[in-house]
C-alpha positions in Angstrom: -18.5 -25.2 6.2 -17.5 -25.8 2.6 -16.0 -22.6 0.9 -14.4 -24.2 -2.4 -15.9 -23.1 -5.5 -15.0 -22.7 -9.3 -15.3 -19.4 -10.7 -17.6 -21.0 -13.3 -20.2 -21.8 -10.0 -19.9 -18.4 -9.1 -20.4 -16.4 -12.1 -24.0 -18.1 -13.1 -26.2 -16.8 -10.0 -24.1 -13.6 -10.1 -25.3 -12.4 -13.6 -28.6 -14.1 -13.3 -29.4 -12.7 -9.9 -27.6 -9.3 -10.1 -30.3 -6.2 -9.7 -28.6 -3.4 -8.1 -25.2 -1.5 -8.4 -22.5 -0.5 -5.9 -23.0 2.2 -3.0 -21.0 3.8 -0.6 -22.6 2.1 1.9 -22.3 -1.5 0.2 -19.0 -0.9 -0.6 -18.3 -0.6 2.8 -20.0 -3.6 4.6 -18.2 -5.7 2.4 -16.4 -8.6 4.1 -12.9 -8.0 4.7 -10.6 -11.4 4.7 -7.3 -11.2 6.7 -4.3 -14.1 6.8 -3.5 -14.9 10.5 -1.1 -18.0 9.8 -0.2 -19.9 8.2 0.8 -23.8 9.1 4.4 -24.5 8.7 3.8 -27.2 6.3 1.3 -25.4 4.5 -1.3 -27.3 4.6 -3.6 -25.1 6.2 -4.1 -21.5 8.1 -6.3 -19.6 9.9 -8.2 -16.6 8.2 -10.8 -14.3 9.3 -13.9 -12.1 7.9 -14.3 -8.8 9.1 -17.1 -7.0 8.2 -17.8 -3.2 8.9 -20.7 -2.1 11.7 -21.5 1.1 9.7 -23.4 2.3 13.8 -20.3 1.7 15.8 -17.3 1.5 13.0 -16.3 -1.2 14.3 -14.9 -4.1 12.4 -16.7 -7.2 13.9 -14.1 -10.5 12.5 -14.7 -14.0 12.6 -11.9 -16.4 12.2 -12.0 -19.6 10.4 -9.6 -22.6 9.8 -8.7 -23.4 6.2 -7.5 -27.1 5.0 -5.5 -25.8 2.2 -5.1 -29.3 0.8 -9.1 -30.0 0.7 -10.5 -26.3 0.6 -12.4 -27.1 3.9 -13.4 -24.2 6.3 -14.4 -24.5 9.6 -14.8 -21.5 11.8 -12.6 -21.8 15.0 -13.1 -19.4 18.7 -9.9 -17.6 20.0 -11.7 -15.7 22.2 -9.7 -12.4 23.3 -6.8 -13.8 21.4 -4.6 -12.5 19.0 -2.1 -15.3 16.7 1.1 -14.1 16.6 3.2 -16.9 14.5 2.6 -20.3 13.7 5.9 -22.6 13.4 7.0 -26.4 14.2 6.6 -25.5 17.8 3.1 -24.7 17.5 0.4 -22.0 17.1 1.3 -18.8 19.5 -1.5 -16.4 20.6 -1.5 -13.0 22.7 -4.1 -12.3 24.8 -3.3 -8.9 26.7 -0.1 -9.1 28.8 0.2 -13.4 28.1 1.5 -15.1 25.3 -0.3 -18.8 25.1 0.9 -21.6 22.8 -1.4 -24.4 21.3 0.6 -27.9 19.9 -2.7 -29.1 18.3 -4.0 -26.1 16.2 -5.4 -24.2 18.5 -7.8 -26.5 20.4 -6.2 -26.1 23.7 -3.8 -23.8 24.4 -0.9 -23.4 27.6 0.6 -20.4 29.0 4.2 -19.5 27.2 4.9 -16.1 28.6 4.0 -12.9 29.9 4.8 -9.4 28.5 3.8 -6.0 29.3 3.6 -3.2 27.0 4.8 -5.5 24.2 4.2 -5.2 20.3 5.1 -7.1 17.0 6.3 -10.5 19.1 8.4 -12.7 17.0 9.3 -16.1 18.9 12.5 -17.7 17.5 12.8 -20.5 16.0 14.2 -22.5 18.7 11.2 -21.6 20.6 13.4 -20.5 23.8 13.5 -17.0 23.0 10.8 -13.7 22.4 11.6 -10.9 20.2 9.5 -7.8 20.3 9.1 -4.1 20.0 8.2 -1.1 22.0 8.2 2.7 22.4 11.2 4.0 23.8 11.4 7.6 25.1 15.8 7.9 23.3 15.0 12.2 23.3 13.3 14.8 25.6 11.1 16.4 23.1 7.9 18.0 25.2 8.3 20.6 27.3 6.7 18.5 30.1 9.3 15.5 29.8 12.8 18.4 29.8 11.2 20.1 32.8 9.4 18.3 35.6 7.6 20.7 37.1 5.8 22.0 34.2 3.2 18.6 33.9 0.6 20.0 31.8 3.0 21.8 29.5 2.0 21.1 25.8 5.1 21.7 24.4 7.2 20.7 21.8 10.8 21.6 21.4 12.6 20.6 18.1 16.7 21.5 17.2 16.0 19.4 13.8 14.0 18.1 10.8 11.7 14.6 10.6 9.9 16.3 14.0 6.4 15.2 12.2 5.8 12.8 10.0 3.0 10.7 8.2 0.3 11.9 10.7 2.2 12.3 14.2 4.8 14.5 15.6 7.8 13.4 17.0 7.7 13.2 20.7 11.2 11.6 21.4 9.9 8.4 21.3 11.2 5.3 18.8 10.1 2.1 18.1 13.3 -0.8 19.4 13.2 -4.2 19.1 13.9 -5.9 22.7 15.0 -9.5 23.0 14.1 -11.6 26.4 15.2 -15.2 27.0 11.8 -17.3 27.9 13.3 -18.9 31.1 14.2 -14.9 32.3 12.0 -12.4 33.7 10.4 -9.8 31.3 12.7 -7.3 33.0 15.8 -8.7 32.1 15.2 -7.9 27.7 17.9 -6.6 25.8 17.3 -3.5 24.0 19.3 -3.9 20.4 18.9 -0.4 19.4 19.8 0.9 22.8 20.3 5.1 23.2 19.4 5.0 18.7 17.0 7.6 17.8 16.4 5.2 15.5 13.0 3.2 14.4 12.7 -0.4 14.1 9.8 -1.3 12.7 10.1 1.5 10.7 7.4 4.4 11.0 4.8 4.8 9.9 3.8 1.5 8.2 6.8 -1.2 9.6 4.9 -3.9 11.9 6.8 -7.6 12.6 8.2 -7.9 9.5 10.9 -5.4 9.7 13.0 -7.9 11.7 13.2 -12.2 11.7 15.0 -14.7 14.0 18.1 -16.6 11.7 17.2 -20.4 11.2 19.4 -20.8 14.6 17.8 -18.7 16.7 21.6 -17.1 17.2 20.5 -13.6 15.3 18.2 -10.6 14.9 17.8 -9.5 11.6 16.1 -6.3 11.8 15.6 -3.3 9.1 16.3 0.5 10.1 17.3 3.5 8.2 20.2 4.6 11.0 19.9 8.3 10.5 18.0 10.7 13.0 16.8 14.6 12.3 17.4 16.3 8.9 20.1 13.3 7.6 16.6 10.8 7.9 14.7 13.3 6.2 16.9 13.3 2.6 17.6 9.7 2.5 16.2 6.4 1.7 19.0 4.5 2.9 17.4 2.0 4.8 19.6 -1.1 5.8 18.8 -4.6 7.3 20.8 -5.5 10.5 21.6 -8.7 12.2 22.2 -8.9 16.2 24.5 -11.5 17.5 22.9 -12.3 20.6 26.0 -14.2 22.1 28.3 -11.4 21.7 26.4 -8.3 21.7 27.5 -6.9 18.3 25.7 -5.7 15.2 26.1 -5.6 11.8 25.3 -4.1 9.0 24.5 -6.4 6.7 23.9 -3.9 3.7 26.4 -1.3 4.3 27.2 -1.2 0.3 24.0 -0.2 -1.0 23.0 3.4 -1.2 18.9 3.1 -1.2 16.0 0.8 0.3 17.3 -2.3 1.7 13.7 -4.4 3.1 11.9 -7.5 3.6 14.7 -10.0 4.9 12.9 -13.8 4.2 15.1 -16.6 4.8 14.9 -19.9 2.7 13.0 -22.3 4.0 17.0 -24.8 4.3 18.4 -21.4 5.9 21.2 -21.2 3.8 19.6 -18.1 1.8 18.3 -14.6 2.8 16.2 -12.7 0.6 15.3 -8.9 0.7 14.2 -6.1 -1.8 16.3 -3.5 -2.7 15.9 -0.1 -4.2 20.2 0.8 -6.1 19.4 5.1 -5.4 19.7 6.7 -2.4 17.1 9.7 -1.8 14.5 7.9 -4.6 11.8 6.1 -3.3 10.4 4.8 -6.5 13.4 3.3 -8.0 13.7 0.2 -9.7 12.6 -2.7 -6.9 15.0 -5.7 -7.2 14.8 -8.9 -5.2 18.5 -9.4 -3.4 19.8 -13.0 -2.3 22.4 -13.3 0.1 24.4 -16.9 0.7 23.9 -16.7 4.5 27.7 -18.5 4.6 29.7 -17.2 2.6 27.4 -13.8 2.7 28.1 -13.6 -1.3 25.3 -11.3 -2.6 23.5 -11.4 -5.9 20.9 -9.5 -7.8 18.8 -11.9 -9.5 16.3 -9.2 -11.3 18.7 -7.2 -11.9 18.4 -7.6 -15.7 15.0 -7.4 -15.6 13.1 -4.7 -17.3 10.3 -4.4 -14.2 10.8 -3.5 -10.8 9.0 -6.3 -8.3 6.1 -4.4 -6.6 4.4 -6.7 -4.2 5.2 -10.0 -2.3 7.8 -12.6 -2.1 7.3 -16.1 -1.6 10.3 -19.1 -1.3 9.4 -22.1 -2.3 9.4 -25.0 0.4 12.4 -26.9 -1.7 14.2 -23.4 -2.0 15.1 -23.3 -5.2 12.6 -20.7 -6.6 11.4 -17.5 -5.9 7.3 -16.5 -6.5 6.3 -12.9 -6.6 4.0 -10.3 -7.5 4.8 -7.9 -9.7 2.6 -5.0 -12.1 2.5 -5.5 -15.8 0.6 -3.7 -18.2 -2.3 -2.5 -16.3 -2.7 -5.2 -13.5 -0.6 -7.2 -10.9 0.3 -10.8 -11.9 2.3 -13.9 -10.5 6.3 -14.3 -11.8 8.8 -16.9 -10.9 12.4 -16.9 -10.8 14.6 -20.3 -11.0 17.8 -19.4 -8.7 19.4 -22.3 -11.3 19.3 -20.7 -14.7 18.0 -17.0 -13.4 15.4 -16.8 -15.7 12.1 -15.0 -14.8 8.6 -16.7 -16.0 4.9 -14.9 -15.9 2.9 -17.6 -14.2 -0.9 -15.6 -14.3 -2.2 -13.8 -16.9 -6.2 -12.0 -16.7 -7.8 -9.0 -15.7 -7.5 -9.0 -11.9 -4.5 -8.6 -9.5 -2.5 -11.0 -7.2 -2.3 -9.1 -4.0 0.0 -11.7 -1.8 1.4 -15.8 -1.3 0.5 -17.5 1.6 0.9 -21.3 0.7 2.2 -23.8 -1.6 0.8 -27.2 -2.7 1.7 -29.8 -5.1 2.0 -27.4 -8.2 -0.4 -25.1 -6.5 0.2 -21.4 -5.0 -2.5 -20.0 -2.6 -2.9 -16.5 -3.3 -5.2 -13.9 -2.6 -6.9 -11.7 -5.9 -8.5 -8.7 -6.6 -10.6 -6.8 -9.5 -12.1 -3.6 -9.6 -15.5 -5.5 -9.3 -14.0 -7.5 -6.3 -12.6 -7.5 -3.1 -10.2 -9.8 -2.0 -10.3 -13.8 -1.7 -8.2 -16.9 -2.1 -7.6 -18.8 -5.3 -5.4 -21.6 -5.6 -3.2 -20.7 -8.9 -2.1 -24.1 -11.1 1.9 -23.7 -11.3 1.6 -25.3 -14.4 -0.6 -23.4 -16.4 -1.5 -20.3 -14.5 -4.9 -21.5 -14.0 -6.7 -20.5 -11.4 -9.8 -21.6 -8.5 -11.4 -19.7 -6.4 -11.0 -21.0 -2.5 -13.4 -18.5 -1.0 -15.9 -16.7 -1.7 -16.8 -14.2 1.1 -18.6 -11.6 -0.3 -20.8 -13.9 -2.7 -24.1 -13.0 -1.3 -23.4 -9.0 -1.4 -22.0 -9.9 -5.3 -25.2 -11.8 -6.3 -27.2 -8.7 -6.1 -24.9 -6.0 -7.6 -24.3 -5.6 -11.3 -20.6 -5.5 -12.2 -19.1 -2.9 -14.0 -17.1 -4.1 -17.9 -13.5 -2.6 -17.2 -11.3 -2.9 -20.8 -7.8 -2.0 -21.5 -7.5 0.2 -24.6 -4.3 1.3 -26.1 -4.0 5.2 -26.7 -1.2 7.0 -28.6 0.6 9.8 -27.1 1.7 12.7 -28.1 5.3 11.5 -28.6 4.0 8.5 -30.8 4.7 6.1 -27.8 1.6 3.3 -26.6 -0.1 3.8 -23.4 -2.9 1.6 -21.2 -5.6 3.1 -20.8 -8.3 1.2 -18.4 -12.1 1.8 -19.1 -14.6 1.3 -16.9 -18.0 0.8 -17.8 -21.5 1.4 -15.5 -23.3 -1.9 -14.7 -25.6 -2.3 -18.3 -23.5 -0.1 -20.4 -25.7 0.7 -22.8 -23.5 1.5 -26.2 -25.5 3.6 -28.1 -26.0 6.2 -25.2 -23.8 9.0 -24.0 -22.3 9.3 -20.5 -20.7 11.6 -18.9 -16.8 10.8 -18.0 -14.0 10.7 -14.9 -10.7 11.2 -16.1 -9.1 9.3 -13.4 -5.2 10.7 -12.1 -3.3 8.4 -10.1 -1.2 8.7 -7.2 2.3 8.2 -6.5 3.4 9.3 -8.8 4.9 6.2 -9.6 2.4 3.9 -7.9 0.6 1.1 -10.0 -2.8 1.4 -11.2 -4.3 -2.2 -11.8 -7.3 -4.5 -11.2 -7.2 -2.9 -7.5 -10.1 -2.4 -5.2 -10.2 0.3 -2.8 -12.7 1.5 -0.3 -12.6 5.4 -1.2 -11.3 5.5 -5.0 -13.4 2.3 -6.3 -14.0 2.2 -9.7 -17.4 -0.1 -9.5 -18.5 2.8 -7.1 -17.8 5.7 -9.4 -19.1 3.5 -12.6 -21.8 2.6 -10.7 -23.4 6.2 -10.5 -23.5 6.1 -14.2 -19.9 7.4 -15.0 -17.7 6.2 -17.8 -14.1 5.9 -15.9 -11.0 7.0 -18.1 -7.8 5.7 -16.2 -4.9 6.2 -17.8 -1.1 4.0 -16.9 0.4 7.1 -18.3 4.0 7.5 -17.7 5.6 7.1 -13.9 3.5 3.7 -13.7 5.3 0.3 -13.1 4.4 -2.5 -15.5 5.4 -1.1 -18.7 8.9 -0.8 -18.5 11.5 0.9 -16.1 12.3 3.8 -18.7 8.6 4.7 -18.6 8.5 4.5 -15.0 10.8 6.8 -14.4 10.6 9.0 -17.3 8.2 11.3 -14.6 10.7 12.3 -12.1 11.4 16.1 -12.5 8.5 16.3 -15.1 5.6 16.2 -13.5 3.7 19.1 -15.3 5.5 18.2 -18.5 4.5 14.9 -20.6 2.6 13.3 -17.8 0.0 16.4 -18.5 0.0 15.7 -22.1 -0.4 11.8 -21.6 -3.8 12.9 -19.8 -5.2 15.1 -22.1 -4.8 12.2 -24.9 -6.5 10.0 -23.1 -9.0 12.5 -22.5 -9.4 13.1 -26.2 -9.1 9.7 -27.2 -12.5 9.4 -25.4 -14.2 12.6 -26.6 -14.2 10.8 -29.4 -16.0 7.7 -28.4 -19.4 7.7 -29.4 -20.5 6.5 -25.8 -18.6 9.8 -24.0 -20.7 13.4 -24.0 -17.8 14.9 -24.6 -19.1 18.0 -23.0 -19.0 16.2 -20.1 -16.0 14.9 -18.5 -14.4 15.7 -15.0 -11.2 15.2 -13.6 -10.7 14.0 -10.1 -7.5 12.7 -8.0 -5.5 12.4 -5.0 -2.1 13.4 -3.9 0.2 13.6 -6.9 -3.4 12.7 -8.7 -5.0 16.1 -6.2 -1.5 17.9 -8.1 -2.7 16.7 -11.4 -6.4 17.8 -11.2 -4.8 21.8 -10.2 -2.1 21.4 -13.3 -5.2 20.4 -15.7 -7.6 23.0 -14.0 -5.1 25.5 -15.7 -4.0 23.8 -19.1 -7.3 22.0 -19.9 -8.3 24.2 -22.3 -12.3 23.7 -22.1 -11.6 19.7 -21.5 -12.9 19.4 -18.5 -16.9 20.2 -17.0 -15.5 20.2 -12.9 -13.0 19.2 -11.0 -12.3 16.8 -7.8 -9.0 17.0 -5.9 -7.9 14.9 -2.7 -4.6 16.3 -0.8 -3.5 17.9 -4.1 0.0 19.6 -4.1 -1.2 23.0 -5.4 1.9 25.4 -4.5 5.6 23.6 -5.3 7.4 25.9 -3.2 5.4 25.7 -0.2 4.6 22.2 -0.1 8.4 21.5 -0.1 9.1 23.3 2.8 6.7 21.8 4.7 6.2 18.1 3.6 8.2 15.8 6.1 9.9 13.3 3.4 12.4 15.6 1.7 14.1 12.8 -0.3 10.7 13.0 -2.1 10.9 16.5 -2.8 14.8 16.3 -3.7 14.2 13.7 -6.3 11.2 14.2 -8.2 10.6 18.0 -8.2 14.5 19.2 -7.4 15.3 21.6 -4.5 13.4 25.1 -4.4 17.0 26.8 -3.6 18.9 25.7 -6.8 19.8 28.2 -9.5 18.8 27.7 -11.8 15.2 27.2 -10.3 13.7 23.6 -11.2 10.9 23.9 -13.9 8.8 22.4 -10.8 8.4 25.7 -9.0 7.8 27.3 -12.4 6.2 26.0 -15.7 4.7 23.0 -13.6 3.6 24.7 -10.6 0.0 24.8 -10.1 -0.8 28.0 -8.3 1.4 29.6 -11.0 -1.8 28.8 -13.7 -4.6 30.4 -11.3 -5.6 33.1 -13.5 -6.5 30.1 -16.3 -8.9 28.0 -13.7 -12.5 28.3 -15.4 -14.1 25.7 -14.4 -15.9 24.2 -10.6 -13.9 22.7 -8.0 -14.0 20.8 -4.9 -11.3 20.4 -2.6 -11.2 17.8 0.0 -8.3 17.8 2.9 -7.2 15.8 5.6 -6.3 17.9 9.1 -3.4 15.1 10.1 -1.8 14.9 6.4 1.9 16.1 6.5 2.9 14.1 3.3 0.8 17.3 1.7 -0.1 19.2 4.6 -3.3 21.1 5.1 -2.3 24.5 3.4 -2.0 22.9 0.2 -5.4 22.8 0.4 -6.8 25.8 1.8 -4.6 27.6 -0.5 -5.9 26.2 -3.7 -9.7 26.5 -2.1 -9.3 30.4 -1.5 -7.8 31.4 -4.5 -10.5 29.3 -6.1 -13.0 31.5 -4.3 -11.1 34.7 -4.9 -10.8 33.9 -8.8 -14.8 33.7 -8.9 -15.2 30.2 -9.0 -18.0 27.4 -7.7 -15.6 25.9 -5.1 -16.5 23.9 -2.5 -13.9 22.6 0.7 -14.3 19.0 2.5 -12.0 19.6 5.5 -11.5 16.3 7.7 -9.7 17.2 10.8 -8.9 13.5 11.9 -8.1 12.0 8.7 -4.1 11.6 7.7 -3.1 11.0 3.2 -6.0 8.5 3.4 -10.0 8.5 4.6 -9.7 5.5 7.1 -13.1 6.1 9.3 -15.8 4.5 7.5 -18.0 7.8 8.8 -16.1 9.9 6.7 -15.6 7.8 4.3 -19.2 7.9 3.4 -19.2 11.9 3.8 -16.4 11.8 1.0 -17.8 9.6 -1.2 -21.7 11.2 -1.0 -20.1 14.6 -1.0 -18.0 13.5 -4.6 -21.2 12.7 -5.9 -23.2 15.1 -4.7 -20.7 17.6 -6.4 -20.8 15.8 -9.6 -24.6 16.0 -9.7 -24.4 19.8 -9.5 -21.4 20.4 -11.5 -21.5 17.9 -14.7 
């Protein structure tokens, strides 16, 4: 099937056919698009649509092969199989314990290989040998594993910190990359972290591209942080490693910087490796820089060093290597940049109201990409490299768009209270009516220093929330990439402080409007958002109708002896045993403004989240009751930070508006 269109072809049904708005349940039977591989001359790849059963929550995916060059799609069967890579050996697949390999697309496919109890395979480029990744039991954590007569034991025994993390507690088990010769039995891998309480891929979000074969197929590049217990904990020094298979030795290929070292991406001639690179050890939002090392000489140079943004998405080399594409926020949305290695300048390719989420491809002055908005999910455009213009590709969603009325978003400038310029987005309900009033959302973004652009999201969708007939106030305010480092980081340590006041001028910026019923605006939020919605609860000062918070950090104290990722706490809030004590714990603590909460509020908690663990929540939810208030407590005891299961997903969202209804 034919999936090219211009974006001028797909606007005209959509506006003249559009009758109904976004719902929860819409929202999620979208079609999902995912990138399997991608050709090694780029020419084409293989993508598939998932789509939601909202019965089964399942996601049922079709995959599909893409000519890049001709924006033909053809839908293509792989069965039970899974691609792993696609290189100039061919297209390999996993299906259980056997790796296949196809040498004409995937058409027919041989046997390459089997492995059991194998994740993450990375085949090198020589194509003679497998690298891969598996749990490795390195400490005797559980009762049942230190004694063995004691099977159904369900203990854990800890002598140290990082024993839970994300949504899982440690059970003496890390992720090591093994590496197995293709002629050899399975048996015979080499485990390169060997005896390492160590992870590689990192936990919990690392996957295959936290280590790469060298354009020789003679090293394992592979990134770790190599600290265990309470050291792992307070630190953010994360390195990338190479593995000299011939002599059995590792390096450290990073030893000289302090903070994030991630991402290794040779050049497509091998003679350069890329990575990104955070300067600060212990701060996890620092500036982002891209890193290039000469893989001779292993020289090392910063190339965005001088560059007032830090690079917040994906890297791409070009197939000539001399230019570097990546994604990057700027002023309210994510956009396409370039560097030139030669002159080490840095270019803004796109420009619009939407956000470039990743590069998969490049053409004759062409970039495929895929692209969001906050009316949109994602699908591929083919970007013009020399004028930024863009084509849509696909188009997977356009039936479910045809019938839904998009929301107007608009990027309005508001002053602050220390005379500086901030981004605020609007968004409008479908057939925004000017001359009515509607109520408001003050919208408070995670992070803290996370992004907030043209995104589109599954449980904080701005089309959704407009879509029930709210004006959506979403402020860049400061600790948001895109507008500078210094605003960036101006946050850290003051998160009650000016980031409070930044909220409270957009908020009166929009009383104002003569579309806002200023007598009715909410706040709602999650994480350091949920902390900002319990900080506003007791400085609002009659601003706000009702209030919505998501894992919310609601006492300082507590949550920093209790959240896993200390380096977090360290940095941004300052440690509760200084003296001193940080103005964290005190003028910007929540739970020290309880006696000041006047107004309704629903908290909503995940059981698995240790990033703000569940006592953040039930603490601000019974001292809500206690003070007298409408309260109300969403408790999901299988969720983590997030709302992943599609079931509860549509509890959360009909429970936020259900409160809504009732409370403004």
């Amino acid at each position: 099937m034919k999936l090219k269109h211009t974006l001028v072809a797909v606007a005209a049904p959509f506006l003249m056919n559009a009758q109904n708005v976004m719902t929860p349940e819409t929202l999620w039977t979208l079609n999902k698009i995912g990138i399997t591989a991608v050709s090694p001359d780029q020419s084409s790849l293989i993508y598939s649509v998932g789509k939601t059963d909202l019965q089964t929550e399942k996601n049922n995916k079709t995959n599909y092969f893409l000519n890049i060059r001709t924006a033909e799609a053809s839908s293509i069967d792989l069965g039970k199989k899974s691609i792993i890579q696609w290189d100039k050996n061919g297209l390999y697949a996993q299906d259980g314990d056997q790796i296949f390999l196809s040498k004409d697309a995937g058409k027919t496919w041989s046997a390459f290989y089997t492995l059991a109890n194998a994740d993450n395979i990375v085949i090198s480029p020589d194509g003679k040998k497998i690298a891969f990744s598996r749990e490795v039991l390195v400490e005797k954590v559980l009762g049942k594993d230190k004694y063995n007569d004691v099977a159904k034991s369900t203990a854990h025994i800890y002598t140290d910190l990082n024993h839970r993390h994300w949504d899982y507690f440690n059970q003496g088990k890390y992720n090591h990359i093994f590496v197995v010769d293709a002629t050899q039995p399975a048996d015979s891998a080499v485990d390169l972290l060997e005896g390492k309480a160590w992870d590689s891929p990192q936990r919990p979000f690392g996957g295959a591209e936290d280590f790469i074969w060298s354009p020789d197929s003679s090293q394992v590049l592979f990134v770790t942080k190599p600290l265990s217990g309470t050291a792992y904990a307070k630190s953010t020094n994360t390195d990338i490693f190479a593995y000299h298979l011939a002599a059995g030795t590792t390096t450290n290929l990073t030893a000289a910087n302090e903070g994030y070292d991630v991402a290794p991406k040779f050049s497509p001639d091998g003679k350069k490796l890329l990575w990104m690179s955070m300067a600060r050890d212990g701060y996890e939002a620092d500036k982002n820089d891209i890193k290039i090392m000469d893989w001779q000489t292993k020289t090392v140079q910063n190339i965005t060093q001088n560059w007032d943004e830090s690079v917040t998405g994906d890297t791409f080399w070009t197939q000539d290597s001399k230019n570097i594409y990546f994604t990057s926020a700027i002023r309210g949305t994510k956009q396409l940049f370039v560097t030139d290695l030669r002159s080490g300048k840095i270019k803004q390719v796109t420009k619009g109201d939407f956000d470039i989420t990743e590069i998969y491809a490049q053409g004759k002055n062409t970039l495929l990409v895929g692209r969001t908005d906050m009316n949109h999910a994602a699908d591929l455009y083919s970007v013009d490299l020399r004028n930024g213009n863009m084509k849509q590709v696909t188009d997977i969603n356009r039936e479910a768009y045809a019938k839904i009325t998009p929301s107007k978003t608009e990027l309005r400038m508001v002053k602050t209270t220390d005379g500086k310029e901030m981004g605020v987005w609007f968004i409008y309900p479908p057939n925004f009516d000017p001359n009515k009033k509607y109520p408001a959302l003050l919208y408070c973004q995670g992070g803290p220093q996370s992004a907030l652009t043209q995104t589109f999201s599954t449980r904080w969708n701005f089309a959704l929330m407009a879509a029930n007939d709210y004006i959506i106030i979403a402020p860049n305010r400061r600790g948001m990439p895109g507008w500078g480092t210094a605003w960036n980081e101006q946050i850290s340590r003051d998160w009650g402080g000016q980031v409070m006041q930044d909220y409270l001028s957009a908020t009166d910026y929009a009383k104002n409007l003569p579309f806002v019923d200023a007598d009715k605006i909410g706040a709602v939020g999650a994480s350091y958002g949920g902390y900002s919605v319990y900080m506003l609860a007791g400085i609002h000062e009659n601003r706000f109708k009702t209030f919505i918070s998501h894992n919310g950090l609601y006492d300082m104290k507590s949550w920093a002896l209790t959240t896993e990722e200390l380096f977090f706490a360290n940095w941004d809030l300052g440690s509760p045993f200084e003296n001193p004590l940080p103005r964290s714990y005190t003028d910007f603590n929540p739970s020290n403004y309880i006696s000041k909460w006047n107004k309704p509020i629903m908290i909503i908690q995940g059981g698995l989240d240790y990033r703000v663990p569940y006592e953040q929540g039930q603490q601000a939810f019974q001292a809500a009751k206690l003070h007298g208030l409408k309260a109300k407590f969403v408790y999901f005891p299988n969720e983590n930070h997030w709302v992943l299961k599609p079931h509860n997903a549509l509890v959360w969202q009909r429970e936020f508006f259900e409160w809504l209804k009732e409370t403004l």
